[in-house]
C-alpha positions, 0 to 999 in steps of 0.5 A, spaced: 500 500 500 503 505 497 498 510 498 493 507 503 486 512 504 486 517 510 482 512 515 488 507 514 495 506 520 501 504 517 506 502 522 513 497 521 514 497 529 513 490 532 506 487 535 509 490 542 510 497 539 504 497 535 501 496 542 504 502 545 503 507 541 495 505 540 495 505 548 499 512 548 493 514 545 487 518 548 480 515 549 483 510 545 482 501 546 485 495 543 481 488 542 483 483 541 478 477 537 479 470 540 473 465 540 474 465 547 472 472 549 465 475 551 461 476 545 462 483 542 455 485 541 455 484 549 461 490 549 460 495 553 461 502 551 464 499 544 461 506 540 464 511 545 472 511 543 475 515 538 479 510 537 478 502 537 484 497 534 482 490 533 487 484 533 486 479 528 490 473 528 492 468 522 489 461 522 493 458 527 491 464 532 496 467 535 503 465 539 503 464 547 508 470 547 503 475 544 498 473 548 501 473 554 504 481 552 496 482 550 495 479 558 500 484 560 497 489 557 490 488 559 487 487 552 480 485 552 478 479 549 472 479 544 468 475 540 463 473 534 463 465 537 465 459 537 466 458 529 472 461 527 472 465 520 476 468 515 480 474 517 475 478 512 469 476 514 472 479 521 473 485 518 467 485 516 463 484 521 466 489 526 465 494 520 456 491 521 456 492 529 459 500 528 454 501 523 448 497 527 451 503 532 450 509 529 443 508 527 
């Protein structure tokens, strides 16, 4: 992506890095998607951030050093179930929960 939209963050830093400069933010919170994680529909205060970050993992989820990093720092878990689904179904099913927000 060379020229990404405006509403898009491109950052070469590590995961941990990532996370830091997210958190640094004001009024900012980062979720991490994991089946195991309270169903996101059920988040409260979800729309009330100027800025949500979402964490999605590959097919295989993420390592136990990244998940233990995510426990350090406190990321909350959320989830659409137990079935799992491709990374752009994710995408696009954060997008539809904003959207059921705004109304």
């Amino acid at each position: 992506m060379n020229n990404p939209p405006g509403f898009v963050q491109l950052s070469h830093a590590g995961v941990e890095q990532a996370i830091r400069d997210s958190m640094s933010l004001a009024d900012s919170a980062i979720w991490l998607l994991d089946a195991e994680g309270m169903p996101l529909s059920e988040v409260p205060n979800l729309g009330m951030k100027t800025q949500n970050s979402f964490m999605l993992g590959d097919h295989r989820g993420f390592d136990r050093k990244t998940r233990q990093m995510t426990d350090e720092y406190g990321i909350r878990r959320i989830s659409f179930g137990k079935t799992s689904y491709l990374g752009s179904h994710c995408v696009a099913a954060v997008i539809s929960e904003y959207e059921r927000m705004d109304r």
